[in-house]
TIRO-2110 file (N, C-alpha, C; in Angstrom, 1 decimal):
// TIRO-2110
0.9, -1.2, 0.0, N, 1, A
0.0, 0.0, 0.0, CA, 1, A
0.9, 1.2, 0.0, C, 1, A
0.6, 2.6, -1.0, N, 2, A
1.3, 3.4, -1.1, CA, 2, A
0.3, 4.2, -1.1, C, 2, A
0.8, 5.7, -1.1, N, 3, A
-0.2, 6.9, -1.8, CA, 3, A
-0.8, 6.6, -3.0, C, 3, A
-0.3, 6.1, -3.8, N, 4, A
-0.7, 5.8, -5.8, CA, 4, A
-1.6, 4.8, -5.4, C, 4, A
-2.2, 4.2, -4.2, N, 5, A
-3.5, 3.8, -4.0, CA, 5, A
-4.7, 4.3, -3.7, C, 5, A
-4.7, 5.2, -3.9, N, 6, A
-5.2, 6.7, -3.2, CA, 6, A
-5.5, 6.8, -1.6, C, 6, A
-4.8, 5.9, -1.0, N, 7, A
-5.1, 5.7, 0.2, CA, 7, A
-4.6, 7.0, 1.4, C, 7, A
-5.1, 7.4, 2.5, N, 8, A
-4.1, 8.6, 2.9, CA, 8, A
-3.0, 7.7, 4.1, C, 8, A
-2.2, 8.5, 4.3, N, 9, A
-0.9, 8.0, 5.6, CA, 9, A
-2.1, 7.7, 6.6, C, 9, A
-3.1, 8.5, 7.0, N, 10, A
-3.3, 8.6, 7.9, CA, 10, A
-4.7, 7.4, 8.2, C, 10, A
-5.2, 7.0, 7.0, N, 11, A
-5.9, 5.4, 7.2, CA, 11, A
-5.3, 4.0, 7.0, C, 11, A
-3.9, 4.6, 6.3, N, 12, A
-3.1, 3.4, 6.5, CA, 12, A
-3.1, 2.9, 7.7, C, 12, A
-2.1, 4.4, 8.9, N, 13, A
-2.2, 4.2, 10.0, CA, 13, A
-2.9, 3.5, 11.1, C, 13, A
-3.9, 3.4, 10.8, N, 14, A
-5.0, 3.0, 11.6, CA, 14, A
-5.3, 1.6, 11.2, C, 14, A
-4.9, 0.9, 10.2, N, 15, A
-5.0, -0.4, 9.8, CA, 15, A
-4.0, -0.6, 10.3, C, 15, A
-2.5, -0.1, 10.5, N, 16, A
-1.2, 0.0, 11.1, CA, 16, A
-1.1, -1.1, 12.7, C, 16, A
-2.2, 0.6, 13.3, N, 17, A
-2.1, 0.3, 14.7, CA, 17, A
-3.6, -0.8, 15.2, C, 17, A
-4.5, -1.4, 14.2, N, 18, A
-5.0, -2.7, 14.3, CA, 18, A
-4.4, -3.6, 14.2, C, 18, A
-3.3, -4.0, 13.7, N, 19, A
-2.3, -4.9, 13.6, CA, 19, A
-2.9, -5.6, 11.9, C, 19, A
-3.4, -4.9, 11.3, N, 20, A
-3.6, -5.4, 9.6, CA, 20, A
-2.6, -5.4, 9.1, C, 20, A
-1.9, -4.3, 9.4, N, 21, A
-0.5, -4.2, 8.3, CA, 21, A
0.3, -3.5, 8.7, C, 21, A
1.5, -3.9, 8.3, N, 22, A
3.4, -3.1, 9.2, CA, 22, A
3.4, -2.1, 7.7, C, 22, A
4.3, -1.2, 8.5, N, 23, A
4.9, -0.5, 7.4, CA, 23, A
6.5, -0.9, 7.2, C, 23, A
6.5, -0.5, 5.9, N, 24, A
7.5, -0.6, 5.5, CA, 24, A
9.0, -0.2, 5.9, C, 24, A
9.9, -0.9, 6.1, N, 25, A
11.0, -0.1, 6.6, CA, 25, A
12.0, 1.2, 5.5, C, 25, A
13.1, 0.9, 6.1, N, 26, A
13.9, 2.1, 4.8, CA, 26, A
14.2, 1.6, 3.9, C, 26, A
14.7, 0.4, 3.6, N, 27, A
15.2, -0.9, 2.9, CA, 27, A
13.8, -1.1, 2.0, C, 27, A
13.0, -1.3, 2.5, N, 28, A
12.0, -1.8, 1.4, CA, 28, A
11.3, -1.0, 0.8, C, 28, A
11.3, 0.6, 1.5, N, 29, A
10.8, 1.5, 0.5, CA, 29, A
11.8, 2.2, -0.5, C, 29, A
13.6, 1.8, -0.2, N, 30, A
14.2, 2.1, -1.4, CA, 30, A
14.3, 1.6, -2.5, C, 30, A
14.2, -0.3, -2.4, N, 31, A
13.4, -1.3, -3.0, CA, 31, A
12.3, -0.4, -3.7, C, 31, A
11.7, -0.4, -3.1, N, 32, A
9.8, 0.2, -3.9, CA, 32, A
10.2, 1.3, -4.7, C, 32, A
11.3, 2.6, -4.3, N, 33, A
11.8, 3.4, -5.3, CA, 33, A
12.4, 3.1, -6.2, C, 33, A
13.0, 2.5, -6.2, N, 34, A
13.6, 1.8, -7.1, CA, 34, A
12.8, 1.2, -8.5, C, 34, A
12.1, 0.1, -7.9, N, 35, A
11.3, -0.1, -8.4, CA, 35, A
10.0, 0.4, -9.2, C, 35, A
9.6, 2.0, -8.7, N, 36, A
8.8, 2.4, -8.9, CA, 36, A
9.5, 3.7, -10.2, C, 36, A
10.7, 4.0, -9.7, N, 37, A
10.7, 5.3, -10.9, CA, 37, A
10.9, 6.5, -10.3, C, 37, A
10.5, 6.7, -8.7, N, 38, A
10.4, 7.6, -8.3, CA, 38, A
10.5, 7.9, -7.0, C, 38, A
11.0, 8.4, -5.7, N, 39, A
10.8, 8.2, -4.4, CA, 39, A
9.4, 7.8, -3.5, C, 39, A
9.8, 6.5, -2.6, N, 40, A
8.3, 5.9, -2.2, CA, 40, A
8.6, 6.7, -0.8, C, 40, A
7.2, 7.5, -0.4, N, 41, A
7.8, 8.1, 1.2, CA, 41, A
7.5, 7.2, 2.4, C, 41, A
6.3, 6.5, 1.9, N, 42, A
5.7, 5.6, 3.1, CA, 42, A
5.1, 4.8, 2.0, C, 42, A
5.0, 3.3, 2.7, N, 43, A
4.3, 2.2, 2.1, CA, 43, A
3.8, 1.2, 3.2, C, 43, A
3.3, 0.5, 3.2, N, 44, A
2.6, -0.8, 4.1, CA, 44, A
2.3, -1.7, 3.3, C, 44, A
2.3, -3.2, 4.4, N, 45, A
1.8, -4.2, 3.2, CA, 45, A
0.9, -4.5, 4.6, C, 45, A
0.3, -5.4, 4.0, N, 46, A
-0.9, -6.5, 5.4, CA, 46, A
-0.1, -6.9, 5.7, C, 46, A
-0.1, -7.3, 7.0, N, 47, A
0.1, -8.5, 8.2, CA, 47, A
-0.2, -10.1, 7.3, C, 47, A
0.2, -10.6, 8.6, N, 48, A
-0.2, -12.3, 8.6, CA, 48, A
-2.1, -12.3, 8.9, C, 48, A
-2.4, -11.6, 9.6, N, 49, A
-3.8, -11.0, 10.2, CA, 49, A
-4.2, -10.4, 8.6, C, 49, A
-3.3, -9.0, 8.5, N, 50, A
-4.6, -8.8, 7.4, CA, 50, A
-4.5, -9.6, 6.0, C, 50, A
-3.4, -10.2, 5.5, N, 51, A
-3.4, -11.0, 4.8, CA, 51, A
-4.7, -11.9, 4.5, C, 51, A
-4.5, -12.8, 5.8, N, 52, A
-6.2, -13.8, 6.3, CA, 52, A
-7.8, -12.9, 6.2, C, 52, A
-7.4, -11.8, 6.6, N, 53, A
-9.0, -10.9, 6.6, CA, 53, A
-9.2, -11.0, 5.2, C, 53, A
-8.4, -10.2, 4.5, N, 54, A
-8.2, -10.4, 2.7, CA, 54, A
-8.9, -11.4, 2.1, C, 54, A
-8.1, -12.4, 3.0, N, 55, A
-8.5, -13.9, 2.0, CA, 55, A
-10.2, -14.1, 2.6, C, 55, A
-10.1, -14.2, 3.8, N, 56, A
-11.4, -14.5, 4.3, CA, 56, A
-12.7, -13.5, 3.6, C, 56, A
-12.7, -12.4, 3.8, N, 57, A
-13.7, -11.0, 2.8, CA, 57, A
-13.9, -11.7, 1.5, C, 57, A
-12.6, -12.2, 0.8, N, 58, A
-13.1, -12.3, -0.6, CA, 58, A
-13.6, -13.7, -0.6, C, 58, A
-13.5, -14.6, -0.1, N, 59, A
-14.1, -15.8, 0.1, CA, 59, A
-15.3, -16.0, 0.5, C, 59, A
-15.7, -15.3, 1.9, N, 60, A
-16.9, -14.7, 2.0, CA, 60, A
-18.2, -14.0, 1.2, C, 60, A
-17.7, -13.2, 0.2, N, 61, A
-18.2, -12.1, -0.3, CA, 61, A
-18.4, -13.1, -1.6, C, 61, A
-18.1, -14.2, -2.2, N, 62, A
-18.6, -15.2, -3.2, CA, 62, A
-19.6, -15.6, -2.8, C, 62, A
-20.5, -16.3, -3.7, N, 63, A
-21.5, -16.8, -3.3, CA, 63, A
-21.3, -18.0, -3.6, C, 63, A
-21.7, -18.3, -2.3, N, 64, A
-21.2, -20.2, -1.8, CA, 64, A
-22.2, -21.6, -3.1, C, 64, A
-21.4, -22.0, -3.7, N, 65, A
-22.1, -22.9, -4.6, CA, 65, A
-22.8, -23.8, -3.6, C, 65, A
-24.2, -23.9, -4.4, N, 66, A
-24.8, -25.1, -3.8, CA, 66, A
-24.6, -26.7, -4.3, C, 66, A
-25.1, -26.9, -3.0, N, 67, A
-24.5, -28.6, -3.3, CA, 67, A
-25.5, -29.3, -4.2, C, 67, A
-25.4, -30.1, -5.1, N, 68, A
-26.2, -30.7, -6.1, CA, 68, A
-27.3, -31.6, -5.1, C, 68, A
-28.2, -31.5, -6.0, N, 69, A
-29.7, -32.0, -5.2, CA, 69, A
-29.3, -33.4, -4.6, C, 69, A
-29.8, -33.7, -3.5, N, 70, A
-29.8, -35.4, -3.0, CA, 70, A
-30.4, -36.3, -4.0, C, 70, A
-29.8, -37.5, -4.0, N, 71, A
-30.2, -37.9, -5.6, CA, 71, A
-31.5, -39.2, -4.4, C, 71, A
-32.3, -39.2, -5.3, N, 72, A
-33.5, -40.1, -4.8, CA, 72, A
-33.6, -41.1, -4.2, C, 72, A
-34.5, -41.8, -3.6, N, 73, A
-34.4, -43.1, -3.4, CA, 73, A
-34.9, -44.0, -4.5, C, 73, A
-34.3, -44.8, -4.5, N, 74, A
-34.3, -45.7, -6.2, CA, 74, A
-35.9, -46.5, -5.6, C, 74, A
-36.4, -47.1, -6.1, N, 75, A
-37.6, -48.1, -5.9, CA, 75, A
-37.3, -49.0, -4.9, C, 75, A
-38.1, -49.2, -4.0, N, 76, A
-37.8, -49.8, -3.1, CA, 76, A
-37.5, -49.5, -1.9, C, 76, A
-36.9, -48.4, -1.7, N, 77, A
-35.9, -47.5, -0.7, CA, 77, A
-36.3, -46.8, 0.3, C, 77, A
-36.3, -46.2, 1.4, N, 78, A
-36.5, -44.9, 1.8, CA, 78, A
-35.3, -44.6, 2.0, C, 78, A
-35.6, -43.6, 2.7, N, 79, A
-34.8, -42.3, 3.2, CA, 79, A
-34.5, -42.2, 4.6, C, 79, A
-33.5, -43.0, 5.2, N, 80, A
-33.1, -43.0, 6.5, CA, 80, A
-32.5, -41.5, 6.8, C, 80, A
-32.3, -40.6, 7.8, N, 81, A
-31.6, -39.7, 8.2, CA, 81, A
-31.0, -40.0, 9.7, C, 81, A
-29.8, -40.4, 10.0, N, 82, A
-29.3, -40.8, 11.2, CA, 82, A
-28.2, -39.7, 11.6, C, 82, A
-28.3, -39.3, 12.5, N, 83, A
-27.1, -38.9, 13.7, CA, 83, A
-26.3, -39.8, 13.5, C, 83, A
-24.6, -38.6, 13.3, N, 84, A
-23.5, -39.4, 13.2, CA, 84, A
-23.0, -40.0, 14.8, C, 84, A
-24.1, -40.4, 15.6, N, 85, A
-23.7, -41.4, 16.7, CA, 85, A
-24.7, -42.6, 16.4, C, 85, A
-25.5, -42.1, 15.7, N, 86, A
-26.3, -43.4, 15.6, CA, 86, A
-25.4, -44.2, 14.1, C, 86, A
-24.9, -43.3, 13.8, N, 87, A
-24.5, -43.7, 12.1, CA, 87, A
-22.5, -45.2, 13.2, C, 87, A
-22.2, -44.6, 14.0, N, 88, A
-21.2, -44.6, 14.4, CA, 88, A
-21.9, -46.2, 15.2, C, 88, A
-23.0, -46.4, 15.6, N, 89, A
-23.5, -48.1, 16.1, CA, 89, A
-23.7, -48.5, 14.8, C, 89, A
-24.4, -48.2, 13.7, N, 90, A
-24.5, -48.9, 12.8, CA, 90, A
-23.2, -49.4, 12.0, C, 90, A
-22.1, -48.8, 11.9, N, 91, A
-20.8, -49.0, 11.5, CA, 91, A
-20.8, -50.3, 12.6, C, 91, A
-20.9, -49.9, 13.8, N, 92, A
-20.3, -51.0, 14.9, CA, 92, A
-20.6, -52.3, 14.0, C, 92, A
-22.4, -52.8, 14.0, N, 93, A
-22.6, -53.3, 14.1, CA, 93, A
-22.8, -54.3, 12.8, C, 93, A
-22.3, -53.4, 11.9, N, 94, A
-21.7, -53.7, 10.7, CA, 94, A
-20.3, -54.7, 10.9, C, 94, A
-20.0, -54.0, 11.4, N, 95, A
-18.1, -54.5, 11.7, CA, 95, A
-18.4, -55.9, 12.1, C, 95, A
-19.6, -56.4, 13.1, N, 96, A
-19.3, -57.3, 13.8, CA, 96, A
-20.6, -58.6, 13.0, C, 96, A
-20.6, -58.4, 12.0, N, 97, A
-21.6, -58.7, 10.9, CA, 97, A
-21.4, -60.3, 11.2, C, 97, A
-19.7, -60.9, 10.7, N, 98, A
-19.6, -62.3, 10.4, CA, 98, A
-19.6, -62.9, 11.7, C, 98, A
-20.1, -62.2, 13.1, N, 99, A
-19.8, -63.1, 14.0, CA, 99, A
-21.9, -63.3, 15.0, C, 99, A
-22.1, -62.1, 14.2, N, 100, A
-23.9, -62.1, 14.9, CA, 100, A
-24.6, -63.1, 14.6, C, 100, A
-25.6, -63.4, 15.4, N, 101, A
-25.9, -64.5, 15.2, CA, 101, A
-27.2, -64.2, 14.3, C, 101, A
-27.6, -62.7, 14.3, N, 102, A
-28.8, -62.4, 13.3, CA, 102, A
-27.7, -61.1, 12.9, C, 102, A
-27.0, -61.8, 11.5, N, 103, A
-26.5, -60.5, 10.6, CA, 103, A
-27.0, -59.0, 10.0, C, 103, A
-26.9, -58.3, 9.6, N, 104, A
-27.5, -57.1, 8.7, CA, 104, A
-27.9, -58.0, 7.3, C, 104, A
-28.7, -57.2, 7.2, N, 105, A
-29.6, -57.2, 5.8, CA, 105, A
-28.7, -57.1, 5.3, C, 105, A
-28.5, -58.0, 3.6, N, 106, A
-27.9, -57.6, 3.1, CA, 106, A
-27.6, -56.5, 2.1, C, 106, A
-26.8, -55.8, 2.0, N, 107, A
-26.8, -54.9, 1.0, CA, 107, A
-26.5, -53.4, 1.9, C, 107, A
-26.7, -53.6, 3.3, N, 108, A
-26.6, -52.5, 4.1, CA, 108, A
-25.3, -52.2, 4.3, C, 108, A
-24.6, -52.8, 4.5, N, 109, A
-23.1, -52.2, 4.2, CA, 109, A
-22.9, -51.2, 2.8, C, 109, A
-23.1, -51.5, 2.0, N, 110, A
-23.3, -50.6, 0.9, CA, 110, A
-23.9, -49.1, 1.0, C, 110, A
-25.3, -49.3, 1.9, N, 111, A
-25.6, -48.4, 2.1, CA, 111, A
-25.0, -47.4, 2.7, C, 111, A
-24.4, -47.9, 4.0, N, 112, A
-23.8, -47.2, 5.2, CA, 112, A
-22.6, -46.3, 4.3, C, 112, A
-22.2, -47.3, 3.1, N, 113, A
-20.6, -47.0, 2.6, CA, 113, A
-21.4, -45.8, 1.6, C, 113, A
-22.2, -45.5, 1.1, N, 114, A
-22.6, -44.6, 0.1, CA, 114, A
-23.8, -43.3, 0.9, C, 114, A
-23.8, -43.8, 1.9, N, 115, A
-24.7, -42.7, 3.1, CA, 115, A
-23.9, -41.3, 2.5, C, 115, A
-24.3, -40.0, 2.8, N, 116, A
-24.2, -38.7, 2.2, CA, 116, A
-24.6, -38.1, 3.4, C, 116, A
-23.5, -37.0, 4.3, N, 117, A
-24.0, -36.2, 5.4, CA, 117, A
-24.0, -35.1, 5.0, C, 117, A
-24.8, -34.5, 5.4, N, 118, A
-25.2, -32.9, 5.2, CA, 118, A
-25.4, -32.4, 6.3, C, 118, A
-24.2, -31.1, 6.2, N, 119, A
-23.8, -30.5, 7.4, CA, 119, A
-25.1, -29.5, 8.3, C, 119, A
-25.8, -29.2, 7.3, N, 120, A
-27.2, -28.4, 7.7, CA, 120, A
-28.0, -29.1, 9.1, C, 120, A
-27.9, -30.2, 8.6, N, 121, A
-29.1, -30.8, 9.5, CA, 121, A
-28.1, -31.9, 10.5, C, 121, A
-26.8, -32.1, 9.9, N, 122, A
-26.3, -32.9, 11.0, CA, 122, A
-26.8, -34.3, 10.9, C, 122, A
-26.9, -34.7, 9.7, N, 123, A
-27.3, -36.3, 9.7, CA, 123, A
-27.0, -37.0, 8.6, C, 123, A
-26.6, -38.2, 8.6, N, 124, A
-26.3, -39.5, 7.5, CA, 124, A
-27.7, -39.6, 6.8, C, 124, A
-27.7, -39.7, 5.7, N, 125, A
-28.8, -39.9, 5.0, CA, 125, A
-28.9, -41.1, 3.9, C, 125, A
-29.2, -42.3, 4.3, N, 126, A
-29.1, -43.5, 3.6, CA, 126, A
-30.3, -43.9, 2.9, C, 126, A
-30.4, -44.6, 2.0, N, 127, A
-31.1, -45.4, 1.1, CA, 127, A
-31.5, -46.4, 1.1, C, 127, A
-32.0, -47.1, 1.7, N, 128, A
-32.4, -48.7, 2.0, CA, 128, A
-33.5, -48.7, 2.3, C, 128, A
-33.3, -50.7, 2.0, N, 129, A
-34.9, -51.7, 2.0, CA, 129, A
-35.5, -51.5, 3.4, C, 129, A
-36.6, -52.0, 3.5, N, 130, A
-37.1, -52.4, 4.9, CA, 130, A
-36.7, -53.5, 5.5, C, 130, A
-35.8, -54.5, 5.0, N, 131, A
-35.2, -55.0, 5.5, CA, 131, A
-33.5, -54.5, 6.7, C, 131, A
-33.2, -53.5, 5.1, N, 132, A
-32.3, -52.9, 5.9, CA, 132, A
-32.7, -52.1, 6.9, C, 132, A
-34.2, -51.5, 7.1, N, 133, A
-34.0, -50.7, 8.6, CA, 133, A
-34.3, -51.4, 9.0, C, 133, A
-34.8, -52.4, 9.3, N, 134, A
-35.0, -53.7, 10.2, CA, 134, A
-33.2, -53.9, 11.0, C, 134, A
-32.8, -53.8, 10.1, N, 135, A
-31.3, -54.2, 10.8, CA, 135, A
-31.2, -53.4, 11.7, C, 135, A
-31.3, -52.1, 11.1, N, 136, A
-30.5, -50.7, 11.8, CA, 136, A
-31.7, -50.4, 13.1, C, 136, A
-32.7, -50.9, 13.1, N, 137, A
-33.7, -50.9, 14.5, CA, 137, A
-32.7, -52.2, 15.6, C, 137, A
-32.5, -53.2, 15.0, N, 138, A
-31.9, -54.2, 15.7, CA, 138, A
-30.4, -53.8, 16.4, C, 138, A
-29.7, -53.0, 15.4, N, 139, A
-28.2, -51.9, 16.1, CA, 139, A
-28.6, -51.6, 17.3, C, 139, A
-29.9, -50.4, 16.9, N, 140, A
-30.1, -50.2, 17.7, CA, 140, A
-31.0, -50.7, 19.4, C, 140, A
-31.3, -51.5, 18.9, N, 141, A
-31.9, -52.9, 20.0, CA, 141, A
-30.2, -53.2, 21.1, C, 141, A
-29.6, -53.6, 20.1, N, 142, A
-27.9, -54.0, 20.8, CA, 142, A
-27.9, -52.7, 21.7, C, 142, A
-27.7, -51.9, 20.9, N, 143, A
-27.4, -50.5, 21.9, CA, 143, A
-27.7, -50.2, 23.2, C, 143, A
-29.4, -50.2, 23.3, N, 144, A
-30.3, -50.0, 24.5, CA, 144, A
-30.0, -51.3, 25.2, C, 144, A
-29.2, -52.3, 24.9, N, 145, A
-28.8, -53.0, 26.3, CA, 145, A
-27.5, -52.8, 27.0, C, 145, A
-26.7, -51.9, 25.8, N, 146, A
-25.8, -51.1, 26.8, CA, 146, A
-26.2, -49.8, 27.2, C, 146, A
-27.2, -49.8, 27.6, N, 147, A
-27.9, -48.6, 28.2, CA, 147, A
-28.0, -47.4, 27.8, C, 147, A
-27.9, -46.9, 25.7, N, 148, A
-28.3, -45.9, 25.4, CA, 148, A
-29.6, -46.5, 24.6, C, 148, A
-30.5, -46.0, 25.0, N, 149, A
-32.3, -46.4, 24.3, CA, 149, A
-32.5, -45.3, 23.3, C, 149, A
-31.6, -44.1, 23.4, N, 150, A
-32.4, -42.5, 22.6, CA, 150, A
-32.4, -42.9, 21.1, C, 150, A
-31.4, -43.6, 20.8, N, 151, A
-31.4, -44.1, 19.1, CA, 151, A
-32.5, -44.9, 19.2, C, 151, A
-32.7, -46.1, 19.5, N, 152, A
-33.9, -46.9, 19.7, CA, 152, A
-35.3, -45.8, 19.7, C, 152, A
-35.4, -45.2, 20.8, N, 153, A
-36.7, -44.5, 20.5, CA, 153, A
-36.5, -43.4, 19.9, C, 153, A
-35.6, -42.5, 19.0, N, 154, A
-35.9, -41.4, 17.8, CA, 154, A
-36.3, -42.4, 16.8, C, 154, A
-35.7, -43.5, 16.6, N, 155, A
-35.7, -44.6, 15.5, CA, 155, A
-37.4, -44.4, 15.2, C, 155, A
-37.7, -45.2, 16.5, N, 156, A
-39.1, -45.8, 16.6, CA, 156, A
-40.0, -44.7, 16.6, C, 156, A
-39.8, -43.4, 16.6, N, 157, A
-40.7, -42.4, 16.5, CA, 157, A
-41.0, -41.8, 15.0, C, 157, A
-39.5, -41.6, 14.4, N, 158, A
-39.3, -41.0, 13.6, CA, 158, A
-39.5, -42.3, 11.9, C, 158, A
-39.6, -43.1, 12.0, N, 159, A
-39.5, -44.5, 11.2, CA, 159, A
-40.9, -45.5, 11.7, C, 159, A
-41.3, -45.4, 12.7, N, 160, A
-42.0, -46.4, 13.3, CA, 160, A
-42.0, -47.7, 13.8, C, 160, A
-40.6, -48.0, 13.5, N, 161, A
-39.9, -49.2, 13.8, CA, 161, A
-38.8, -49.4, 14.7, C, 161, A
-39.6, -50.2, 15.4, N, 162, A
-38.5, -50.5, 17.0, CA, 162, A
-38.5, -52.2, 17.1, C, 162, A
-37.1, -52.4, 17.1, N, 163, A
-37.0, -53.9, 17.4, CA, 163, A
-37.5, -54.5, 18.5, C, 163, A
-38.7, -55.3, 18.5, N, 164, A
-38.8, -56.4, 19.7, CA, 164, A
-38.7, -58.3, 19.3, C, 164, A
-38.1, -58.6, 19.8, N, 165, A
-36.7, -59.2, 20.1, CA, 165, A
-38.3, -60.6, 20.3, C, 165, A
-37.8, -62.0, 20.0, N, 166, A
-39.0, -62.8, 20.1, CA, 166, A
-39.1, -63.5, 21.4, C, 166, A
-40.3, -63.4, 21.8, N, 167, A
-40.3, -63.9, 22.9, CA, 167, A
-40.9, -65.2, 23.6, C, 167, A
-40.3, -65.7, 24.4, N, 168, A
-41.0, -67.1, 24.7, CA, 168, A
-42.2, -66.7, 25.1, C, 168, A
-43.7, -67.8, 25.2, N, 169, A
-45.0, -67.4, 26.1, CA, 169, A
-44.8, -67.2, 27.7, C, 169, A
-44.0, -67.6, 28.3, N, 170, A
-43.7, -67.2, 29.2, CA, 170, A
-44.0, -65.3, 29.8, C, 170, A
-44.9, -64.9, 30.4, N, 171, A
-45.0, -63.6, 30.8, CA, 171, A
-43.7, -62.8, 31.2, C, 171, A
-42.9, -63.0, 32.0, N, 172, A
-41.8, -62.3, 33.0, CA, 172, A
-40.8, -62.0, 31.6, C, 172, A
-40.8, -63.0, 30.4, N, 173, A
-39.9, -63.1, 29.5, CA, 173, A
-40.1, -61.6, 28.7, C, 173, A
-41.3, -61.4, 28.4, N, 174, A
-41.9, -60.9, 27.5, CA, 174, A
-41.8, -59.3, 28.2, C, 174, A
-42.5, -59.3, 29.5, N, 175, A
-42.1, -58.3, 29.7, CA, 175, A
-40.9, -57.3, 30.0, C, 175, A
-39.7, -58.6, 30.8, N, 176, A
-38.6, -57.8, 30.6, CA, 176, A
-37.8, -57.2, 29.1, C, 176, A
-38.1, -58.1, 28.1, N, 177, A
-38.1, -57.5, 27.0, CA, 177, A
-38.6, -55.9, 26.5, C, 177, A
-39.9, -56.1, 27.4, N, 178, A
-40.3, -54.7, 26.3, CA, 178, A
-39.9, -53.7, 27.6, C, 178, A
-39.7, -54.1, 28.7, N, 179, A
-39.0, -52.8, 29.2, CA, 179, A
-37.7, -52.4, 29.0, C, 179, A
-37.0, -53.0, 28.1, N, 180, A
-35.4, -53.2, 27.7, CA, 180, A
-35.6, -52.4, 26.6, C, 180, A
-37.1, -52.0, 25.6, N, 181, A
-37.2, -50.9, 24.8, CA, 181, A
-37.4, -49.9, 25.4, C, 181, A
-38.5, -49.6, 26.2, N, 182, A
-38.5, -47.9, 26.9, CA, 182, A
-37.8, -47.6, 27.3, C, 182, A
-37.9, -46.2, 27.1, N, 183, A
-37.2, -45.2, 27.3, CA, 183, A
-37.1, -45.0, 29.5, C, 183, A
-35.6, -44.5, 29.4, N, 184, A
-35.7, -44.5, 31.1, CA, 184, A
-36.7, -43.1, 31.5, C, 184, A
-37.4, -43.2, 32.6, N, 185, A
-38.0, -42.5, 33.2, CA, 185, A
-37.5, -41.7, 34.7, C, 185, A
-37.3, -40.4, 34.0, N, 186, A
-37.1, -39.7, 35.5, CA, 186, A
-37.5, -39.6, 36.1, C, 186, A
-37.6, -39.5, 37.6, N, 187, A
-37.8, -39.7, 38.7, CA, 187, A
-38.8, -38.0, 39.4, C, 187, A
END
């Protein structure tokens, strides 16, 4: 920054003593004379600060492309939207596929692997059968016996599908089961 920016000494200064930009010393404005043809009296460049403001202003001041439309669900499909902690059991329980004794659907790995998060809403957005949420209700079934149920019941709110687990005729069986689905109750 020189005069031949039309700038004055005295608003340089003040970008100066923000810490935007140093002035130049004696060395770099005989440099700049030199360079220029003619005596430089005062010059400034930006900081490491104003440098970044620079970049950030003009980066900002673009208009941010939008992201190409979510491509559909193909026939057959819905439209899962999961929390990346719910997305993070379903990986689990993916991982642990060849040793369960009731596997994932198949084709759900696929899914999980082509899921699409969008930062707006904070959620994995997958494509699958009803068999595959069947799976991902059963993750979350695993889950709620290590004592988080909130996936299990956003699941079952938000989908209508909550895993209950088969039960013998036995009464005491049945009901500990379905209290293993609700949700804990405060006191």
């Amino acid at each position: 920054m020189t005069e031949t920016l039309g700038l004055s000494r005295g608003s340089v200064d003040q970008i100066v003593r923000v810490g935007l930009a140093e002035w130049a010393d004696q060395i770099q404005r005989a440099e700049l004379s030199a360079y220029a043809g003619r005596p430089v009296a005062w010059a400034a460049r930006p900081s490491s600060e104003g440098h970044d403001v620079l970049l950030y202003t003009e980066a900002r001041t673009r208009p941010t492309p939008q992201p190409p439309p979510e491509p559909e669900p193909g026939p057959g499909l819905r439209e899962v939207a999961l929390l990346p902690s719910e997305m993070t059991m379903v990986r689990l329980y993916l991982a642990l596929a060849d040793r369960l004794q009731r596997p994932p659907a198949t084709g759900l790995d696929e899914a999980v692997r082509t899921a699409r998060f969008r930062k707006e809403t904070n959620r994995w957005l997958l494509h699958v059968t009803d068999e595959q949420m069947a799976s991902i209700a059963y993750a979350f079934y695993l889950e709620g016996h290590w004592g988080h149920v909130t996936a299990a019941n956003r699941f079952g709110r938000t989908y209508g599908l909550v895993h209950r687990p088969r039960t013998s005729p036995v009464g005491s069986t049945e009901a500990a089961a379905e209290s293993a689905m609700r949700p804990a109750r405060a006191n």
